[in-house]
VEXGU-126598 format. One record per residue (C-alpha): residue number from 1; residue in three letters; z, x, y. Coordinates in pm, whole numbers, plus 50000, padded with zeros to 5 digits. Layout:
# VEXGU-126598
<rec resi="NUM" resn="ALA" w="Z" u="X" v="Y"/>
...
//
This chain:
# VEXGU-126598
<rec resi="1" resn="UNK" w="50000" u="50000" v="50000"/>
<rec resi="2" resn="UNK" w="49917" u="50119" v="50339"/>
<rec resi="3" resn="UNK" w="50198" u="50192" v="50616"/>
<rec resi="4" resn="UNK" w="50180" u="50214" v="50998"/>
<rec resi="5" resn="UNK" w="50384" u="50519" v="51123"/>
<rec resi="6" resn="UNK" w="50287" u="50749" v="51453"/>
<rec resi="7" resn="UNK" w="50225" u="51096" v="51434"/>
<rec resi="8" resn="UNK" w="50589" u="51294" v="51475"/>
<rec resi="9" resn="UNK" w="50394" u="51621" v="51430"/>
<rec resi="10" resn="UNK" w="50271" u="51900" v="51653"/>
<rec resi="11" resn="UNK" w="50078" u="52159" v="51437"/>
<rec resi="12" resn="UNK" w="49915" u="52149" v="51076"/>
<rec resi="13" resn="UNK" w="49893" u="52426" v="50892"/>
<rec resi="14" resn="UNK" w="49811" u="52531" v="50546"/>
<rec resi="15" resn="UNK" w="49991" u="52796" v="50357"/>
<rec resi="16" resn="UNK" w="49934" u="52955" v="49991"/>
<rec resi="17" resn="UNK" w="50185" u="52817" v="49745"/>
<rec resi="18" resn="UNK" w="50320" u="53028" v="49487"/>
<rec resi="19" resn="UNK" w="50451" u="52741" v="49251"/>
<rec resi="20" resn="UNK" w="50246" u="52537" v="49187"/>
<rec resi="21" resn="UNK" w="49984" u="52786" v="49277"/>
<rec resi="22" resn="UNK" w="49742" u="52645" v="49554"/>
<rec resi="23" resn="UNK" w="49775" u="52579" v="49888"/>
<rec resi="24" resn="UNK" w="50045" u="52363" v="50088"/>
<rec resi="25" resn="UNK" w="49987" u="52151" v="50382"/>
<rec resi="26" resn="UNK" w="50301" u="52216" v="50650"/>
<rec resi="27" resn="UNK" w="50360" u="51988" v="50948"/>
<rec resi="28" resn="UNK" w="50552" u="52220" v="51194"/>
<rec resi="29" resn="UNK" w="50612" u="52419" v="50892"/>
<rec resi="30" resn="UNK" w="50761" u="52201" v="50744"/>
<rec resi="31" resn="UNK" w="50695" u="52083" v="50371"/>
<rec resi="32" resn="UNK" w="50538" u="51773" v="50422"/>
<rec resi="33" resn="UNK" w="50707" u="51526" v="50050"/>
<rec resi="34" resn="UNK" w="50458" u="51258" v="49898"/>
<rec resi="35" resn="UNK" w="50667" u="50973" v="49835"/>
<rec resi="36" resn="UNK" w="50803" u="51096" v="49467"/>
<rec resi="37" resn="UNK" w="50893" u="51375" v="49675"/>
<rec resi="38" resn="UNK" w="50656" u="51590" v="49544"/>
<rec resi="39" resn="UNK" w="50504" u="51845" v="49850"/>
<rec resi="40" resn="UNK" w="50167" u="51827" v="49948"/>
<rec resi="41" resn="UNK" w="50030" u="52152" v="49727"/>
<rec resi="42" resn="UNK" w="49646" u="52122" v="49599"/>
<rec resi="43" resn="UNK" w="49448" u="52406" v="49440"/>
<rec resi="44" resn="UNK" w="49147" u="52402" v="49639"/>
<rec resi="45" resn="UNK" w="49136" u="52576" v="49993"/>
<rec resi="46" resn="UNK" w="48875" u="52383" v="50073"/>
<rec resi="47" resn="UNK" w="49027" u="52050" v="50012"/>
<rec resi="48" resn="UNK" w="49376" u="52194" v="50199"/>
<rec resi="49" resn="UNK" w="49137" u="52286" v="50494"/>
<rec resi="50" resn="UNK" w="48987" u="51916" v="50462"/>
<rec resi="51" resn="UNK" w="49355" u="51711" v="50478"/>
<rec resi="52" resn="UNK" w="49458" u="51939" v="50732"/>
<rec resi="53" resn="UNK" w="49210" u="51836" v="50938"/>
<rec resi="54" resn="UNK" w="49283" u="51438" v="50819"/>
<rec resi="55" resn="UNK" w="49654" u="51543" v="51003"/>
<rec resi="56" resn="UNK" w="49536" u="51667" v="51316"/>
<rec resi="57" resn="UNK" w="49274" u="51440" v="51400"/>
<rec resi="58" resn="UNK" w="49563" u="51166" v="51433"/>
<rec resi="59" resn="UNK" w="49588" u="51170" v="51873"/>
<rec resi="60" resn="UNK" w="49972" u="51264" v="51963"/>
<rec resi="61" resn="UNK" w="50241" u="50981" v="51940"/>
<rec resi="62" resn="UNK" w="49939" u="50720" v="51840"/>
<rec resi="63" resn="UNK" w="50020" u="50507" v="51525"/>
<rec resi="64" resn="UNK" w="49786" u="50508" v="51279"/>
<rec resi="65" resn="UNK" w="49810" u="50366" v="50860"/>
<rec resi="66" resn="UNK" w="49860" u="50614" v="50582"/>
<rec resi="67" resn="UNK" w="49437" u="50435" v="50457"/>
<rec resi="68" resn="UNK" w="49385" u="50624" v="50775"/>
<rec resi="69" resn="UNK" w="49422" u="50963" v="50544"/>
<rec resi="70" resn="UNK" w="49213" u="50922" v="50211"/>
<rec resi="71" resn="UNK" w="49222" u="51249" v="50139"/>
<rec resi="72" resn="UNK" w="49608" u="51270" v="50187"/>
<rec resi="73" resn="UNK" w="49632" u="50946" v="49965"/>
<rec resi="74" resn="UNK" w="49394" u="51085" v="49674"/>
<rec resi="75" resn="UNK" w="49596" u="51385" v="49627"/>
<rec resi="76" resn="UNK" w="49903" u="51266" v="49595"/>
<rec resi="77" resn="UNK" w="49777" u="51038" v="49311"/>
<rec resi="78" resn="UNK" w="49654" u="51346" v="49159"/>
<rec resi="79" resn="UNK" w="50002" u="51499" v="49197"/>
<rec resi="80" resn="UNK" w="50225" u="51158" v="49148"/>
<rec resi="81" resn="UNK" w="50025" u="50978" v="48906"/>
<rec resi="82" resn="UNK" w="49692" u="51137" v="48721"/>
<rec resi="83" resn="UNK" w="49906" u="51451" v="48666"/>
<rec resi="84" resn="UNK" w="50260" u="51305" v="48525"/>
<rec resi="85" resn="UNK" w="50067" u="51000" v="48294"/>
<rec resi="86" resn="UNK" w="49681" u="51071" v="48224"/>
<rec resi="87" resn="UNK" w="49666" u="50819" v="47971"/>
<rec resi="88" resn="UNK" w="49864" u="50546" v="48171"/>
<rec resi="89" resn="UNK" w="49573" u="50575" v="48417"/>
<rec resi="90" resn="UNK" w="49282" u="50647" v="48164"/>
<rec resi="91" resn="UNK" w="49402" u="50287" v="47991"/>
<rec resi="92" resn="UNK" w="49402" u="50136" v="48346"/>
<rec resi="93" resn="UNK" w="49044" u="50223" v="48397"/>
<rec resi="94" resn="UNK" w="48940" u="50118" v="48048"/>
<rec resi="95" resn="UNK" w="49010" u="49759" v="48148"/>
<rec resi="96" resn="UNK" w="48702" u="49753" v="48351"/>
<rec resi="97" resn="UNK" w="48460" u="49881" v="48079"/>
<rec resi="98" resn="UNK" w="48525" u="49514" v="47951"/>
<rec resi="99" resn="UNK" w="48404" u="49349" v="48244"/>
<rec resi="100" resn="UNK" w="48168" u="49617" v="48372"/>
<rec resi="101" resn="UNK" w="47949" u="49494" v="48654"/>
<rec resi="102" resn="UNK" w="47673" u="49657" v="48527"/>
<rec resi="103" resn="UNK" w="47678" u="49446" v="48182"/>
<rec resi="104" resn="UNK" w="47726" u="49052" v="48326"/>
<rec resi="105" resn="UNK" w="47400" u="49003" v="48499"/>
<rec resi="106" resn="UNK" w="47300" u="48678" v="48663"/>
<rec resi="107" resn="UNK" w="46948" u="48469" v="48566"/>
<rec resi="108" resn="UNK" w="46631" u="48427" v="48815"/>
<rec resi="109" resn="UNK" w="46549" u="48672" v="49083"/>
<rec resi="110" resn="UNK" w="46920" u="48826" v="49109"/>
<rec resi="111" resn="UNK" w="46934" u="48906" v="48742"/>
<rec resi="112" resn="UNK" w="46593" u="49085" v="48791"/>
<rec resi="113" resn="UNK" w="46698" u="49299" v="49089"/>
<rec resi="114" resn="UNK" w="47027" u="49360" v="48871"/>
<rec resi="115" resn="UNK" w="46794" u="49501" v="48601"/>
<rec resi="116" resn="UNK" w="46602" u="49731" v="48833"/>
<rec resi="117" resn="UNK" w="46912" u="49852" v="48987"/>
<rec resi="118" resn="UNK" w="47138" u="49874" v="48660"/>
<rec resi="119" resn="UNK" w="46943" u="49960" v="48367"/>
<rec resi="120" resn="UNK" w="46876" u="50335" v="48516"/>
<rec resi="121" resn="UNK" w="47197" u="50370" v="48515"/>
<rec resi="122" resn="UNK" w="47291" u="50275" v="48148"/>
<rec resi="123" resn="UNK" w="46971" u="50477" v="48050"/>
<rec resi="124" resn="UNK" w="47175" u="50797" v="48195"/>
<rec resi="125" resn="UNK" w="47476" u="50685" v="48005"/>
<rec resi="126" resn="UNK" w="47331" u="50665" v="47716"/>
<rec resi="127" resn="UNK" w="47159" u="50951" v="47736"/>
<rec resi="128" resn="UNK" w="47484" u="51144" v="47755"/>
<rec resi="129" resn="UNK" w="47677" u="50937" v="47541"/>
<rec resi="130" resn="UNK" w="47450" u="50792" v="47277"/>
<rec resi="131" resn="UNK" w="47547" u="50450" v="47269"/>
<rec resi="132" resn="UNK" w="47446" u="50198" v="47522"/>
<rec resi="133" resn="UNK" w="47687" u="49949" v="47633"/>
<rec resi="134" resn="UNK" w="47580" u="49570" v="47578"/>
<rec resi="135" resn="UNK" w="47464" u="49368" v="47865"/>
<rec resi="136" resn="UNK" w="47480" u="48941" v="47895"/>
<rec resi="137" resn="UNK" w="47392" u="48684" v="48117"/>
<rec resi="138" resn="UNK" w="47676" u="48416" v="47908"/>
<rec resi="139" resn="UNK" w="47981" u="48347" v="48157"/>
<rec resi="140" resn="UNK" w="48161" u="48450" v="47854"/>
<rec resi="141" resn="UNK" w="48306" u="48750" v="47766"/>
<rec resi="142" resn="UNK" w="48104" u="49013" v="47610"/>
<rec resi="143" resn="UNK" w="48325" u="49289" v="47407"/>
<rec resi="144" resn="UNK" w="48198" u="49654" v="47478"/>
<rec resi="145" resn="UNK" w="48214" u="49736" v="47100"/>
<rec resi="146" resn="UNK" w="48435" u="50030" v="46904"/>
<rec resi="147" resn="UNK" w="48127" u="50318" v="47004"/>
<rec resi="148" resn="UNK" w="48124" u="50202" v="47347"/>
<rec resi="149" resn="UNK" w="48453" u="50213" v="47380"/>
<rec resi="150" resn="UNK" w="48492" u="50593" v="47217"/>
<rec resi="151" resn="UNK" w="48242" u="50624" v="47437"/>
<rec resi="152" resn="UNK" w="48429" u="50568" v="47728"/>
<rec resi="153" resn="UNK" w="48731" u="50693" v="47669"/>
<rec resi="154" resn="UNK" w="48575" u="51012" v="47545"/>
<rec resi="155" resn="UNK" w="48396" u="51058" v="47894"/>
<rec resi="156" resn="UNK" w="48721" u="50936" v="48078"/>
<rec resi="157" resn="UNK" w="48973" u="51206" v="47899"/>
<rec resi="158" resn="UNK" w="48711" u="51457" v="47910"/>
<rec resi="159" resn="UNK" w="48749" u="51454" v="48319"/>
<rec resi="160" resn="UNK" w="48992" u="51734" v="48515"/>
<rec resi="161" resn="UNK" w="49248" u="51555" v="48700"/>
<rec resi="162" resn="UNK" w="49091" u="51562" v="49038"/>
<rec resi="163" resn="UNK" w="48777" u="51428" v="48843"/>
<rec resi="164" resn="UNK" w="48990" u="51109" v="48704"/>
<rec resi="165" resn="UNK" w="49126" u="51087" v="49039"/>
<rec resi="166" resn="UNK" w="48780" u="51003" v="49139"/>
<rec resi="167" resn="UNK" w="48727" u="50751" v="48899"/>
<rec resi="168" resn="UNK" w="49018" u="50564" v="48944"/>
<rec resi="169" resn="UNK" w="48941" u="50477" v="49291"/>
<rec resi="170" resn="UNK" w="48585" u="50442" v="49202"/>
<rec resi="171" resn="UNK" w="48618" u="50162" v="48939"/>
<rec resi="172" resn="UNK" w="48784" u="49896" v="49111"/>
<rec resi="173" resn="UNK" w="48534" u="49987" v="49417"/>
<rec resi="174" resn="UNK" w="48281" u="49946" v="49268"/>
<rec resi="175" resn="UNK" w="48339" u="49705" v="48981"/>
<rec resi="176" resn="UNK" w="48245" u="49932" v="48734"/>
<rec resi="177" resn="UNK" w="48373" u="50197" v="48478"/>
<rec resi="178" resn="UNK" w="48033" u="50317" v="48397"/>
<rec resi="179" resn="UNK" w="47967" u="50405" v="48766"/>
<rec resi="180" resn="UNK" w="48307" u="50524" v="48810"/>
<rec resi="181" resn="UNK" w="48191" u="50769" v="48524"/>
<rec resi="182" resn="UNK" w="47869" u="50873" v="48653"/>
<rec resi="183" resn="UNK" w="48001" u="50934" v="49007"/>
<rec resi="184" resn="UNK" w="48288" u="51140" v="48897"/>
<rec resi="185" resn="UNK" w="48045" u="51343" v="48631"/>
<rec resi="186" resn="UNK" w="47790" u="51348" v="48900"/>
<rec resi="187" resn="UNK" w="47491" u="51192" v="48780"/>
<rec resi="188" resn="UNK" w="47521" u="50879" v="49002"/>
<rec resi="189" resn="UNK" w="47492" u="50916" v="49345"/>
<rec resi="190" resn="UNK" w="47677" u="50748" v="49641"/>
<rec resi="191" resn="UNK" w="47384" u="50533" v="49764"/>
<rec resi="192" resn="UNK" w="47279" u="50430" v="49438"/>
<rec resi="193" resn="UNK" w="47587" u="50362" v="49327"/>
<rec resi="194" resn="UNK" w="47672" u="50152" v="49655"/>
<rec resi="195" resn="UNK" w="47331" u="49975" v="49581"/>
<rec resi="196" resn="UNK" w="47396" u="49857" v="49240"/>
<rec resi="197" resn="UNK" w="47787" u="49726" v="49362"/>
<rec resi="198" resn="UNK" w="47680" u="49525" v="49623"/>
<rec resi="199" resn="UNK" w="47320" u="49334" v="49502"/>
<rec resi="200" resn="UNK" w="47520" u="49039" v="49442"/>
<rec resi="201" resn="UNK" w="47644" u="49012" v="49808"/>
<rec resi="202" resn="UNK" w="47322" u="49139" v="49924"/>
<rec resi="203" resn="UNK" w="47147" u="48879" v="49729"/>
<rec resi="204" resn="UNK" w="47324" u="48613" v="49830"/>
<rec resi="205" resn="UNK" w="47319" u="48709" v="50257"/>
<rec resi="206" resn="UNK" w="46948" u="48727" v="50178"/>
<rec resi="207" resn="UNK" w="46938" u="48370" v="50120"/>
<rec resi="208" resn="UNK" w="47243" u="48205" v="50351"/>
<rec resi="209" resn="UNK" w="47267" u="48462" v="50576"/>
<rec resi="210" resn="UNK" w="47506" u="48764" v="50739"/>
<rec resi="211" resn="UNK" w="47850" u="48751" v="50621"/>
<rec resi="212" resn="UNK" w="48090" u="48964" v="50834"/>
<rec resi="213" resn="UNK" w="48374" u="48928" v="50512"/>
<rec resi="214" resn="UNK" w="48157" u="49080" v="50252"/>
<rec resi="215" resn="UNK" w="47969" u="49291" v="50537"/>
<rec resi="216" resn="UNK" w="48346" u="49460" v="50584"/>
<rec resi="217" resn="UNK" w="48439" u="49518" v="50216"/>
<rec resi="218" resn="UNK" w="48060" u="49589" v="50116"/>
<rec resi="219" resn="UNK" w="48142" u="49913" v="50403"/>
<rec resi="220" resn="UNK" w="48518" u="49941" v="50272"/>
<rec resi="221" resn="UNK" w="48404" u="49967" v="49910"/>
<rec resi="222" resn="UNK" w="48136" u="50231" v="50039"/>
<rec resi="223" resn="UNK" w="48427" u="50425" v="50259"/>
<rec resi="224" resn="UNK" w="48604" u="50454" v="49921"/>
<rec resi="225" resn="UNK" w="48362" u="50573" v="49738"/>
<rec resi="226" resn="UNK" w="48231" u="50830" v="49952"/>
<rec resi="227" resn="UNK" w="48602" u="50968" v="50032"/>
<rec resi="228" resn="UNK" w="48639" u="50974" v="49640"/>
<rec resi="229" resn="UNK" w="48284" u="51165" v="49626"/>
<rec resi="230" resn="UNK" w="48452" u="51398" v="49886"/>
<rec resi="231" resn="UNK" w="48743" u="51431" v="49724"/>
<rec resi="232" resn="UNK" w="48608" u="51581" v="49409"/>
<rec resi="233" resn="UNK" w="48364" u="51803" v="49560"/>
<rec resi="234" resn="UNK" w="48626" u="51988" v="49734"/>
<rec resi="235" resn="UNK" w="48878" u="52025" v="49491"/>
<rec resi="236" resn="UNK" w="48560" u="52150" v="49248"/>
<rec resi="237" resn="UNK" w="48499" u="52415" v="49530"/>
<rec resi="238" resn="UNK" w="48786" u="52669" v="49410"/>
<rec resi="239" resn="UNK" w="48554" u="52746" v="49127"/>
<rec resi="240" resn="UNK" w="48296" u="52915" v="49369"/>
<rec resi="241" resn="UNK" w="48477" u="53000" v="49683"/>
<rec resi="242" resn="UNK" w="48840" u="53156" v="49513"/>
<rec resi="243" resn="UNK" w="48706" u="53245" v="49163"/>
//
């Protein structure tokens, strides 16, 4: 849940840690504590530089909400949740495999659009996974199936932590554990994948018109994923830049 503070802090810096090794992000050096009281230590430079920056681009004394700092927010669910419980979260995010957006598809000229946009996608998925998860255009439900799901949770434990990290904000932004996947593995791309979770909205403005609701969480959902994107390109960067 998001909170409204204001900034009590003068100066950001980041420091090397020696336990856990990585770097720390100090507010007037000062340890800044995640809410398990955990401090703010990731192992990518890059990504330190990157929340730093989150921190001082708050103006002086102005309130601001803690959404205001995705970054901030992603790490410490590395730190305070992927970390401590992998498999807590990898069960989480296995939920939406069973109502993946990109297997319930609609009839008429939405269902074709959906098939454009979504069957490229499974196509890459089961390329790299060799199974291909069932699709239906029934209002009932449609079980994944024992390979898909090995499939999936194969792919999910195979991710790093900052990887996961991506997913798990992915999924429920985009409706879909299959994306999630493919955006945290990097073969799905941000505008593709923002494509294929909003052509039902975008469908239906298409024929009644602009909706400023689904306008704002079509760009929310995009924020999200994009941040998330962000987030695990930076934290990938120690590989190159401190190896």
């Amino acid at each position: 849940m998001s909170q409204t503070i204001k900034r009590f802090w003068k100066e950001v810096h980041v420091v090397p840690s020696a336990v856990p090794p990585g770097h720390e992000i100090r507010l007037d050096g000062r340890s800044f504590r995640l809410p398990g009281g955990n401090p703010l230590i990731v192992a990518s430079r890059a990504l330190a530089d990157r929340i730093a920056e989150e921190w001082r681009s708050i103006v002086p004394g102005a309130a601001f909400r803690t959404s205001d700092l995705p970054l901030t927010q992603m790490a410490g669910t590395q730190i305070e949740r992927i970390a401590p419980d992998r498999q807590q979260i990898i069960g989480g995010l296995m939920a939406y495999g069973e109502s993946d957006l990109l297997c319930y598809r609609a009839t008429g000229s939405l269902g074709r659009e959906q098939d454009a946009l979504f069957d490229p996608a499974l196509d890459l998925f089961e390329a790299r996974y060799g199974v291909r998860p069932p699709i239906t255009r029934s209002l009932l439900p449609s079980h994944a199936g024992i390979e898909v799901q090995g499939a999936y949770a194969a792919a999910l434990d195979g991710l790093d932590d900052a990887a996961l990290t991506c997913a798990a904000v992915c999924a429920p932004a985009t409706g879909s554990l299959i994306l999630a996947i493919g955006l945290a593995e990097g073969w799905i791309d941000v505008i593709s994948a923002c494509a294929m979770a909003s052509v039902e909205e975008r469908h239906q403005m298409a024929q009644w018109g602009e909706d400023d609701a689904l306008l704002q969480e079509m760009g929310r959902n995009a924020d999200d994923i994009s941040a998330a994107l962000d987030f695990v390109t930076l934290s990938h960067e120690k590989a190159s830049n401190e190896a």
